[in-house]
C-alpha positions in Angstrom: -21.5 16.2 -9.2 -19.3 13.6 -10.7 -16.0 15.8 -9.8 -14.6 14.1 -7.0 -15.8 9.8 -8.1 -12.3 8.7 -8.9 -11.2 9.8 -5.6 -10.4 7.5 -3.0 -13.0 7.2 0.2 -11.9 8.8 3.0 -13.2 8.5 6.6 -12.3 11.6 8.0 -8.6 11.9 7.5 -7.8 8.6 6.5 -8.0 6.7 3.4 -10.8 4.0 4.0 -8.3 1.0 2.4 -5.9 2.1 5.2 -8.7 0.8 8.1 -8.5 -2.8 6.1 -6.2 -4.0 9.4 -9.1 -2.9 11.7 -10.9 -6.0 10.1 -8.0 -8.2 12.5 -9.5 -6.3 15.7 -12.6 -6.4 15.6 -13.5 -10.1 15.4 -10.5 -10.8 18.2 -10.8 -7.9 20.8 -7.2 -8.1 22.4 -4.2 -5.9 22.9 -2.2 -7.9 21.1 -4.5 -7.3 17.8 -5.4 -3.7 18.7 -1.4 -3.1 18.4 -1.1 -5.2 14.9 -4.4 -3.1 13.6 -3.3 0.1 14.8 0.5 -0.7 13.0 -1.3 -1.1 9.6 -3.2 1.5 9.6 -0.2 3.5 10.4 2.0 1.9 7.4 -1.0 1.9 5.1 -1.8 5.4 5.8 1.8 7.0 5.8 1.3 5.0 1.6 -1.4 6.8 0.9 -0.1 9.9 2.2 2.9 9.4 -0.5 0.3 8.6 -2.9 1.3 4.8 -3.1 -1.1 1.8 -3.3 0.2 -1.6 -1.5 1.2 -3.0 -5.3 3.4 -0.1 -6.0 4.9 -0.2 -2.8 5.7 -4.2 -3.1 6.9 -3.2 -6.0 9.2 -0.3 -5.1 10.4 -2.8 -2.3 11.2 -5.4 -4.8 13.1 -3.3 -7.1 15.2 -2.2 -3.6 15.7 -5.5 -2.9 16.7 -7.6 -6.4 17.4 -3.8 -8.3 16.6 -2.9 -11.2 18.0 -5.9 -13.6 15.9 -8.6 -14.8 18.0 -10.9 -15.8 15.5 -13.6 -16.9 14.3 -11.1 -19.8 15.8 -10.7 -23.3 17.8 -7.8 -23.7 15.7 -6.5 -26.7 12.3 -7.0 -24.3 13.6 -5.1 -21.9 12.7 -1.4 -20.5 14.9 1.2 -20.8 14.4 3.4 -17.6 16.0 7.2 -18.3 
């Protein structure tokens, strides 16, 4: 019975945190929103289907974007990534 609870919520094959954008649409029925919500469900779906939440993926992003140096962190503080 308690199997499947850390599992994230699905409505049929989508992850339920990937219908988050359809929160945009419904209050303001336009095309113009209908294409932003349908976008993010897209991107936040094609995340969870890597297994990514938004965090990691900002992350991941970040670390593209600056690399992998933190310069603002002493030497001895810092991570070693092998």
């Amino acid at each position: 019975m308690w199997r499947n609870t850390s599992d994230p919520v699905r409505i049929g094959p989508v992850d339920a945190r990937a219908l988050a954008p359809m929160a945009v649409f419904f209050p303001h029925w336009s095309f113009t929103t209908l294409g932003i919500a349908v976008t993010g469900v897209l991107i936040f779906s094609v995340l969870a289907w890597f297994g990514l939440t938004l965090p990691v993926a900002l992350r991941m992003l970040r670390v593209l974007i600056a690399g992998p140096v933190r310069r603002h962190i002493p030497a001895h503080k810092r991570r070693a990534y092998y």
